[in-house]
C-alpha positions in Angstrom: -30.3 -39.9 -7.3 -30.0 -37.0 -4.8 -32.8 -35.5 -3.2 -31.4 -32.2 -4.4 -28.8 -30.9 -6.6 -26.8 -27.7 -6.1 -25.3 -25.4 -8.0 -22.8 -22.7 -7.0 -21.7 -20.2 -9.2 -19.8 -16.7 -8.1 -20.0 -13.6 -9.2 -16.6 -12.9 -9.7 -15.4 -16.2 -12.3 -12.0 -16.3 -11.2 -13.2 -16.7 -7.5 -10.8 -14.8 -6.3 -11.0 -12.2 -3.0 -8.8 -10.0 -0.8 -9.5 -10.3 2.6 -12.3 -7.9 3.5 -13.7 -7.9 0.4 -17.2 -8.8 -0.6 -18.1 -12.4 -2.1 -21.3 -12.6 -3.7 -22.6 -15.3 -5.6 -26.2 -17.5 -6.2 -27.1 -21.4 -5.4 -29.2 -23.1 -7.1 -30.7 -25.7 -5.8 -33.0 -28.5 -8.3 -35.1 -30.5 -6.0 -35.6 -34.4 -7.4 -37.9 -35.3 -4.2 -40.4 -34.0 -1.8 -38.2 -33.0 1.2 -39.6 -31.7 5.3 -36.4 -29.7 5.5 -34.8 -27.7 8.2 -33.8 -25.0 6.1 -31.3 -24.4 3.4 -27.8 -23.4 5.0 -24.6 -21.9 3.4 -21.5 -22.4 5.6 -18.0 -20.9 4.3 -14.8 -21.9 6.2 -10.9 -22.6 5.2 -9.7 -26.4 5.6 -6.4 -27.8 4.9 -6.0 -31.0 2.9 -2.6 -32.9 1.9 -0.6 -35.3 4.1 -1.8 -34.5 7.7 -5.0 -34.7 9.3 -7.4 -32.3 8.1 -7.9 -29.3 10.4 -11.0 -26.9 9.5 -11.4 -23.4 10.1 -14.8 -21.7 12.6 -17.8 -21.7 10.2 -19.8 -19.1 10.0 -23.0 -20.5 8.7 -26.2 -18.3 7.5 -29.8 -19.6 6.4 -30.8 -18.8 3.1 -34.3 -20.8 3.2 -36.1 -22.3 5.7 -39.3 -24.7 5.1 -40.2 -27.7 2.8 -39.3 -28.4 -0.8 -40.9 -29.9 -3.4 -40.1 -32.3 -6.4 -39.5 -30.6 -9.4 -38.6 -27.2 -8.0 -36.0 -25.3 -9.3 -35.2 -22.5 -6.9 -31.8 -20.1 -6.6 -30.5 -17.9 -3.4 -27.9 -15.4 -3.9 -25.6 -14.9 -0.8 -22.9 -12.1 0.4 -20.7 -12.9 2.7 -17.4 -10.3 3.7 -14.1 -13.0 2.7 -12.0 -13.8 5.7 -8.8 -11.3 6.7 -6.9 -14.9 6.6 -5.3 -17.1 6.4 -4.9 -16.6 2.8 -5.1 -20.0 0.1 -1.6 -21.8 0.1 -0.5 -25.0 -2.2 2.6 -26.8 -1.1 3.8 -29.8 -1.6 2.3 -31.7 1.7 0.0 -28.8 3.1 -2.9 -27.0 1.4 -5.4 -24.3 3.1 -8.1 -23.2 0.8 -11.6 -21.3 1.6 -14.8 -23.4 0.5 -18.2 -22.2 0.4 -20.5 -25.0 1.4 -24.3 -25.0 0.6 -26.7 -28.1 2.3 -30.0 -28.9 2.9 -30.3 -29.3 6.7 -32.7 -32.7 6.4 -33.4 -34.3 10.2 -32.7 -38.1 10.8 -31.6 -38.0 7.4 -27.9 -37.7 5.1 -27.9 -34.1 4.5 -28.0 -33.2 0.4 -24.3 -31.1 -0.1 -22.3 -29.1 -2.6 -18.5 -27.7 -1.4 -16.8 -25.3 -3.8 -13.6 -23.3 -3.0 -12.2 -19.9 -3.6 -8.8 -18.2 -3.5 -8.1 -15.5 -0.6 -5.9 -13.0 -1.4 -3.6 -11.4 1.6 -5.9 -8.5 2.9 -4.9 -5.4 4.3 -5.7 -6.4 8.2 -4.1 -9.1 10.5 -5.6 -12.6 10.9 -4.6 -15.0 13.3 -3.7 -18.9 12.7 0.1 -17.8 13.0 2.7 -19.7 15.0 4.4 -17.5 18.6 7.6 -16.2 17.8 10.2 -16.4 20.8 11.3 -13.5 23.0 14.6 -11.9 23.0 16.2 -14.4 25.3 17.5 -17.8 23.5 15.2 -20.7 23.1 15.2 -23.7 25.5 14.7 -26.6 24.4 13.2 -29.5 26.2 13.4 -32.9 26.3 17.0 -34.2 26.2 18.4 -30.8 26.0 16.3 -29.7 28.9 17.4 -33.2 30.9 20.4 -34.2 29.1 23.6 -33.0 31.7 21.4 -35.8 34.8 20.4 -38.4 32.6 24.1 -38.5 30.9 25.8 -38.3 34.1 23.7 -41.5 35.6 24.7 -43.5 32.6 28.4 -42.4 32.6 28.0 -43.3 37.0 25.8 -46.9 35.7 28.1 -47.9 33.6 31.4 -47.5 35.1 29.1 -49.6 37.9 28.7 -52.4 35.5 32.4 -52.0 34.3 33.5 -53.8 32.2 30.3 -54.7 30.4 28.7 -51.3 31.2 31.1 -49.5 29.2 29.4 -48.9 26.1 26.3 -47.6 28.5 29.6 -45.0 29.8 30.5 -43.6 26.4 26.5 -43.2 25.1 26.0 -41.1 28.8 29.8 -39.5 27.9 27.8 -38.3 24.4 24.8 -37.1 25.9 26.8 -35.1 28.7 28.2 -33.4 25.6 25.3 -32.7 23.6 23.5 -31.2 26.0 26.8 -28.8 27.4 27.7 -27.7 24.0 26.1 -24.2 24.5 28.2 -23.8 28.3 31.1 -25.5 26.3 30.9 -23.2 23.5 30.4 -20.2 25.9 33.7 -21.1 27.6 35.7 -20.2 24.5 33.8 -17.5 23.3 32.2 -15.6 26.6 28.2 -15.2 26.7 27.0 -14.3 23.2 23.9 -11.8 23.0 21.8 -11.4 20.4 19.6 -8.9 18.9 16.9 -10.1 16.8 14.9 -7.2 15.5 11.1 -8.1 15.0 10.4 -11.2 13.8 7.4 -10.5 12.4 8.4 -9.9 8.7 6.8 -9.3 5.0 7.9 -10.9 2.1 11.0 -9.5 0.7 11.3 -7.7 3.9 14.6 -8.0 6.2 15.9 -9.2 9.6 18.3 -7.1 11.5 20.5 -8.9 13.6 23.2 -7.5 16.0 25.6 -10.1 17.6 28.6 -9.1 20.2 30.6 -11.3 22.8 33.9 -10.9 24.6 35.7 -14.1 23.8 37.6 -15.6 26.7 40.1 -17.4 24.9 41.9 -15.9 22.1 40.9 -18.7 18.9 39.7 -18.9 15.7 36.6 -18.9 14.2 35.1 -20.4 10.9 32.6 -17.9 10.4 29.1 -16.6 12.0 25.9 -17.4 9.9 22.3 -17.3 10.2 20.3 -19.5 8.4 16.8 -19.2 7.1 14.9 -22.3 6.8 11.2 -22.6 5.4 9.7 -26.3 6.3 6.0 -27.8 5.7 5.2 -30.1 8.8 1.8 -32.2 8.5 1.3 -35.1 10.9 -1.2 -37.9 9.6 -2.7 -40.5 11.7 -2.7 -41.1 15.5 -1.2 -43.3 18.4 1.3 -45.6 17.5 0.2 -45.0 13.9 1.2 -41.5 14.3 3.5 -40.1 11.3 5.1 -36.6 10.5 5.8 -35.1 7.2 8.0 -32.7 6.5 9.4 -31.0 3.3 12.0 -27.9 3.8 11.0 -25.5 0.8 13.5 -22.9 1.0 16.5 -22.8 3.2 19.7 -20.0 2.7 22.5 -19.3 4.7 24.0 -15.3 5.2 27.4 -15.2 6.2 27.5 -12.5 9.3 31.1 -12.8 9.2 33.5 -15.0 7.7 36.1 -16.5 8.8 38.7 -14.6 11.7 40.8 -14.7 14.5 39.2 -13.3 17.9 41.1 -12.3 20.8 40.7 -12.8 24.6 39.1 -9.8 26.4 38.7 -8.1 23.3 35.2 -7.6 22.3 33.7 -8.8 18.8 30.2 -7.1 17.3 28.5 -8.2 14.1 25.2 -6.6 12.1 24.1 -8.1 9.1 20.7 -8.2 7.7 18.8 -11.7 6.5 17.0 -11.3 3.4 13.4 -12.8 3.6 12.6 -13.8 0.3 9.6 -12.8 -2.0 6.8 -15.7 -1.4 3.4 -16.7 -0.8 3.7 -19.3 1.7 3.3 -17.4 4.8 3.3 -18.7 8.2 0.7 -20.6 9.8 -0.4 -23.3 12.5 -3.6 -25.3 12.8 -3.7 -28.8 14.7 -1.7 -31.4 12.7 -0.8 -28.7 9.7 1.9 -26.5 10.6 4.2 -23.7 7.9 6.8 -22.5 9.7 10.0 -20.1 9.6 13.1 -20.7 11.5 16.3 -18.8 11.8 19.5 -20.8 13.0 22.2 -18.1 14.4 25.5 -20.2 14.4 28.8 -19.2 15.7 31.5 -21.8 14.3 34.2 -22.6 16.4 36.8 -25.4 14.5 36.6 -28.5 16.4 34.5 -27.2 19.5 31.3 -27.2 20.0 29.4 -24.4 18.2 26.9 -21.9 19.6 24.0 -21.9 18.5 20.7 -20.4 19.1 17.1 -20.4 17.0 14.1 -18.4 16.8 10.5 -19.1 14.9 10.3 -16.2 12.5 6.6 -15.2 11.2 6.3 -14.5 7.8 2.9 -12.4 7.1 1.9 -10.1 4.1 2.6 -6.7 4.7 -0.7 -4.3 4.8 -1.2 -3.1 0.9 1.3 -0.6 -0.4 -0.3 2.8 -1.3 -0.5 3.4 -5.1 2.4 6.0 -6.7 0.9 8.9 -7.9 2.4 11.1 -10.5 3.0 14.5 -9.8 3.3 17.1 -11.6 5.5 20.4 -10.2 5.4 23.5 -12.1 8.5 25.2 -11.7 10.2 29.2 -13.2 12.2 28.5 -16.4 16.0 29.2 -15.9 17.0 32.5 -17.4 20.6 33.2 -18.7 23.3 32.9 -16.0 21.6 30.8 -14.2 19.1 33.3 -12.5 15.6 32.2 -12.5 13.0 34.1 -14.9 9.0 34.2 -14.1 7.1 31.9 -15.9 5.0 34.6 -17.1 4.6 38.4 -16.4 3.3 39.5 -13.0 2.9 43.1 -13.6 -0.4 44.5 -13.6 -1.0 45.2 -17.3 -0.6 49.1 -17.2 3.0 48.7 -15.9 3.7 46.6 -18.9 5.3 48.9 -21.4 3.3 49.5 -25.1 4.7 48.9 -28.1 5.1 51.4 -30.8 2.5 51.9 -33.3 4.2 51.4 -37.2 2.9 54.4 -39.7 2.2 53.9 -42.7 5.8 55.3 -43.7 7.3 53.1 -41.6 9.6 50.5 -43.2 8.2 47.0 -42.8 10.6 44.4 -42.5 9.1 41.2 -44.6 8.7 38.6 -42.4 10.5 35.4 -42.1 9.5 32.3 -43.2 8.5 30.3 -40.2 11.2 27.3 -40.3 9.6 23.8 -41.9 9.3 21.5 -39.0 11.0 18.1 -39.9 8.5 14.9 -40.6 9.5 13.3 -36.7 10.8 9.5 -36.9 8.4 6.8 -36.9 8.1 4.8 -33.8 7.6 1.5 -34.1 4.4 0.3 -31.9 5.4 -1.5 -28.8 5.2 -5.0 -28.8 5.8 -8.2 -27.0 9.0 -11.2 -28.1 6.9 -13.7 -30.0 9.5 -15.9 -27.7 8.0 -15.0 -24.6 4.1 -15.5 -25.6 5.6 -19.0 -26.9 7.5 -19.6 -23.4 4.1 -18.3 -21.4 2.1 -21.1 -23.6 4.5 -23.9 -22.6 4.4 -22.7 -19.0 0.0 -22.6 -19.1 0.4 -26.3 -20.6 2.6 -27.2 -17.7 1.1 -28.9 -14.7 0.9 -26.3 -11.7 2.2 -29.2 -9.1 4.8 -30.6 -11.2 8.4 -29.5 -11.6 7.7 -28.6 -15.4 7.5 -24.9 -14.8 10.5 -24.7 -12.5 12.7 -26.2 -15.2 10.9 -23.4 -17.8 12.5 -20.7 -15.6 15.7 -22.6 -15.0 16.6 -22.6 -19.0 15.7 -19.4 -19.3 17.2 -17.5 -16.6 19.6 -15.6 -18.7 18.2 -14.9 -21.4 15.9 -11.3 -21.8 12.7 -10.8 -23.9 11.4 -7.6 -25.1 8.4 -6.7 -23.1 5.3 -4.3 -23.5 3.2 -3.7 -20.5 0.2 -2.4 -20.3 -0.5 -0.6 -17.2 -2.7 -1.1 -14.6 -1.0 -0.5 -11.5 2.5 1.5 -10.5 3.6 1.0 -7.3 7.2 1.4 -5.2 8.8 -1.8 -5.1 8.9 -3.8 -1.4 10.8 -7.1 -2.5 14.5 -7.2 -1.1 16.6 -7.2 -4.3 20.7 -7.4 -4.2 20.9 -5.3 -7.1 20.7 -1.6 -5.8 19.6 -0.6 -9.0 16.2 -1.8 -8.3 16.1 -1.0 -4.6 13.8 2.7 -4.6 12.8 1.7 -8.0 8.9 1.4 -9.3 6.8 -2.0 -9.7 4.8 -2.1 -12.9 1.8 -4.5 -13.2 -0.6 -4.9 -16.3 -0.9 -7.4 -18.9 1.9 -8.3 -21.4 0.7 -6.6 -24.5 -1.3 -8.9 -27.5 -1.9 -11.6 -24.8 -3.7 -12.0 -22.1 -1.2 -12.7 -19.3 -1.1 -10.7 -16.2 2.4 -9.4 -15.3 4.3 -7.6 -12.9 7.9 -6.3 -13.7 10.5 -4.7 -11.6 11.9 -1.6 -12.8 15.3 0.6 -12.4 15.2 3.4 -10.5 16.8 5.3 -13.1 13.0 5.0 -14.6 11.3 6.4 -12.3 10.4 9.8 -13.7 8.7 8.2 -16.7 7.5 5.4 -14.7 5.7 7.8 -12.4 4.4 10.0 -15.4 2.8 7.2 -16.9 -1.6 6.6 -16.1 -3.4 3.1 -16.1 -3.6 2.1 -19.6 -0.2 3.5 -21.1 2.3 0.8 -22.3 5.9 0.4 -21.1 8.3 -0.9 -23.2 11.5 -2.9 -21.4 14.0 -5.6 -22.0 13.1 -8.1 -19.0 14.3 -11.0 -17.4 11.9 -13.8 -15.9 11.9 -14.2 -12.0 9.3 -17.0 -11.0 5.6 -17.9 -11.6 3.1 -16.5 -8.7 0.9 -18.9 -8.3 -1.1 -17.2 -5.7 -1.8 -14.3 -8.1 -1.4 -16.4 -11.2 0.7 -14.1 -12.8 4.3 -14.1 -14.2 6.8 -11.9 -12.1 9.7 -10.3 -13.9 12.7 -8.1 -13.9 14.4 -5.4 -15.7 17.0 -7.1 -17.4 
């Protein structure tokens, strides 16, 4: 038996915090055994676990006791502590970071009684650090053989024709390696020095990546096409020395035609824009020893059977700072008068300008009046409610394992097909995520909870809503016809789309 048992239990029951936010909570510690302690500490850190070494955040520790303990004491020691700006809780596939809260008794010359429980950081609104450097402006340079490759291929090409005839195979390996590592002067032969604009590569979610791209070709040719390729790709490393092993998984990878394919002429110059979509996630950059999530965009230029141009930068993927709640406003305007002129709402004159009207005698003829008009019964509205399909698809996807490939499929099958939805509001706010349909592109965001169930939710709406959207106050209910997008598993909530 332990000298001590803990207990940890948080305020909040979900456990989840936004950066900069308060955590509060209580341990309880249950003493089985006289103990000449150094103190009772509480240490909270973030720590990645998965396939590479594990890599652990500073600690900041803080003493919630100090002095001896006694068998059979039950004591308890709330703690507040302000949650890290970052980096925020990620699951992946071979990388994890999550925030623990660890509570110990500090017992010298002796195994120290422990309890470790983790909670789920939210982005905050301020910058953290733990990110990887994204390059300059100028192209990246890569070292090793691309750095060394023109010498070392030229002394086995000079070696082997030495040794010919046996050192000819060493000739056509140095032959390849010449190549490799000229493709970007051979390339730039063709096409003339390419420059490239990359915009900032520090990016939100569902954010955008200008890129400007414009070279004078020195050979008149033809070209495939220009693309720039996003790639997303965990990279752990596990182990050490000649037991030393990388793992790597890519996790999302998409290719934007800049241009497709053309003929380019000699002397005349060739200038391409485009824009790469970054796409709505939670797995945001970051680097710790051994535990790297990175971003890298390819820029190709193909040229049919020549060496292409190529050139790479790291792209940093961070949350944006929090998007400022839309408030309904409310603009009283005059009422159009007949012929378009514009009446006041209501009369300004001072109320001895305003003419009197004439007093009826008695021998005045009264006109009867007429029977106000009997206002029709109005239609009944049916009471907005959610597809009993839905609640049964959102039960199937709460059964399905979180790190299998059960809830993908879910959203696979159902991609087409669209559910009525009714939302109850909590939140209205203008939507950030990059979205090819410009229907939804200055349109509103809607989160709440899907109506008779407990599911939190976040839709996308039309722009063409946005008046009533705007009108509508936290705990209204939206009614739409939506299609669903993915599964956020950071915020545990299903994401979905006007359909």
């Amino acid at each position: 038996m332990s000298k001590c048992d803990f207990r940890i239990v948080f305020d909040q029951a979900d456990r989840r915090y936004r950066g900069g936010e308060e955590v509060t909570g209580t341990v309880f510690v249950a003493v089985n055994e006289d103990v000449e302690s150094a103190g009772v500490l509480l240490e909270q850190f973030w720590q990645t676990h998965g396939r590479g070494n594990t890599a652990t955040g500073p600690k900041q520790t803080r003493e919630l006791y100090r002095g001896s303990l006694r068998a059979g004491q039950s004591l308890s020691y709330p703690f507040r502590f302000t949650a890290p700006d970052g980096p925020p809780t990620y699951r992946g596939r071979y990388l994890n970071v999550d925030h623990y809260v660890h509570a110990r008794v500090d017992i010298p010359w002796a195994i120290d009684p422990t309890l470790k429980e983790e909670y789920v950081l939210l982005p905050g609104p301020r910058r953290y650090g733990n990110l990887p450097a994204s390059a300059g402006s100028a192209p990246r340079v890569k070292s090793g053989l691309a750095a060394f490759g023109a010498p070392v291929g030229v002394g086995m090409i000079v070696f082997g024709l030495f040794l010919f005839p046996c050192g000819l195979v060493l000739a056509v390996l140095g032959l390849v390696v010449l190549l490799f590592s000229a493709r970007r002067l051979l390339a730039e032969k063709k096409i003339g020095t390419v420059r490239v604009s990359w915009g900032s590569l520090h990016v939100p979610p569902g954010g955008s990546l200008p890129l400007h791209i414009a070279f004078t070709p020195r050979r008149s040719s033809r070209l495939n096409r220009i693309v720039a390729q996003l790639v997303g790709q965990e990279r752990c490393v596990s182990g050490s020395g000649t037991n030393r092993t990388t793992h790597t998984h890519k996790f999302y990878e998409r290719a934007t035609i800049l241009a497709p394919e053309c003929d380019v002429t000699a002397g005349r110059p060739l200038e391409v824009t485009g824009l790469v979509p970054i796409p709505e996630t939670s797995a945001f950059s970051f680097h710790a020893s051994n535990n790297d999530l990175s971003w890298e965009l390819e820029v190709r230029v193909d040229i049919p059977l020549w060496p292409d141009w190529v050139a790479k930068r790291t792209v940093v993927v961070r949350p944006a700072a929090e998007p400022e709640i839309v408030e309904a406003t409310v603009v009283e305007e005059p009422l159009p008068g007949p012929f378009g002129q514009v009446q006041p709402a209501r009369d300004s004159r001072p109320p001895e300008a305003v003419p009197a009207m004439p007093l009826l005698s008695a021998e005045s003829p009264v006109s009867p009046e007429p029977e106000p008009p009997t206002a029709e019964e109005p239609p009944a509205v049916a009471p907005a409610s959610t597809d009993p399909a839905l609640v049964g698809i959102l039960e199937r996807i709460a059964s399905a394992d979180r790190y299998s490939r059960e809830r993908e499929e879910i959203f696979k099958e159902q991609a087409e097909r669209s559910f009525g939805c009714a939302i109850e509001v909590a939140k209205i706010e203008r939507t950030y995520s990059y979205i090819p349909d410009q229907r939804f592109r200055k349109g509103r965001t809607v989160t709440g909870v899907l109506r008779g169930t407990d599911c939190e939710v976040s839709v996308e709406l039309t722009e063409a809503r946005n008046e009533e959207i705007d009108s509508l106050k936290p705990g209204s209910v939206v009614q739409a016809d939506c299609r669903l997008v993915k599964w956020n598993t950071i915020y545990d909530r299903l994401e979905m789309r006007e359909a």
